[in-house]
C-alpha positions in Angstrom: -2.7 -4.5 -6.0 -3.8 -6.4 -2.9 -1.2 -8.6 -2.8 1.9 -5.6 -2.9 0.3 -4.2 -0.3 0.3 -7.1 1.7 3.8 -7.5 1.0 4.9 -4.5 2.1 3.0 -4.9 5.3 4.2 -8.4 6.4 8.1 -7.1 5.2 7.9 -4.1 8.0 6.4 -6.6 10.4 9.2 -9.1 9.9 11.5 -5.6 10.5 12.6 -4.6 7.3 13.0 -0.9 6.9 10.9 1.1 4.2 13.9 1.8 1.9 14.6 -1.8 1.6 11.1 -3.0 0.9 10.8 0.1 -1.6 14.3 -1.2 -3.0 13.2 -5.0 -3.3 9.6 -4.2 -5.0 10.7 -1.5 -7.0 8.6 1.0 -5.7 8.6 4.5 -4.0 9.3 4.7 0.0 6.1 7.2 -0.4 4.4 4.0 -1.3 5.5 2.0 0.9 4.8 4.4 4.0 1.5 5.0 3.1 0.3 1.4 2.9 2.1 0.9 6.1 0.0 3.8 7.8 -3.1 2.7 6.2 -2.6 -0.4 7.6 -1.9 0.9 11.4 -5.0 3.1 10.9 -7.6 0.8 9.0 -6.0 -3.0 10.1 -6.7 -5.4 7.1 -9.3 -3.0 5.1 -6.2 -0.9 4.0 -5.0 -3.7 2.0 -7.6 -3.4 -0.5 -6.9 -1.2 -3.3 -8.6 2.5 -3.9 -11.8 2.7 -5.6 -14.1 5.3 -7.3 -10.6 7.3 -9.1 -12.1 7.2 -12.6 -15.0 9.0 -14.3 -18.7 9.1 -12.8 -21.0 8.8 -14.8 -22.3 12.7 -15.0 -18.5 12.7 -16.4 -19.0 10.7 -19.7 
């Protein structure tokens, strides 16, 4: 979801340790260190969420 992972990165910017955001949004610290990295790597485009994981087409 866009807008967890936008959580998650303006809750580090305002200083909040993963562990705490993980805590408050009930979520992995994995999780929240990853978006967190994306973001510092890909800015804004990191908020959007993954693409492509299901099935091509040659799969069905």
């Amino acid at each position: 979801m866009k807008l967890r992972r936008a959580i998650v990165v303006l809750m580090s910017a305002q200083g909040q340790p993963a562990p705490d955001i993980a805590h408050l949004l009930k979520t992995s610290q994995d999780y929240v260190r990853d978006v967190i990295h994306a973001f510092n790597e890909r800015g804004f485009d990191a908020l959007d969420p993954k693409r492509g994981r299901g099935r091509t087409e040659t799969d069905r």
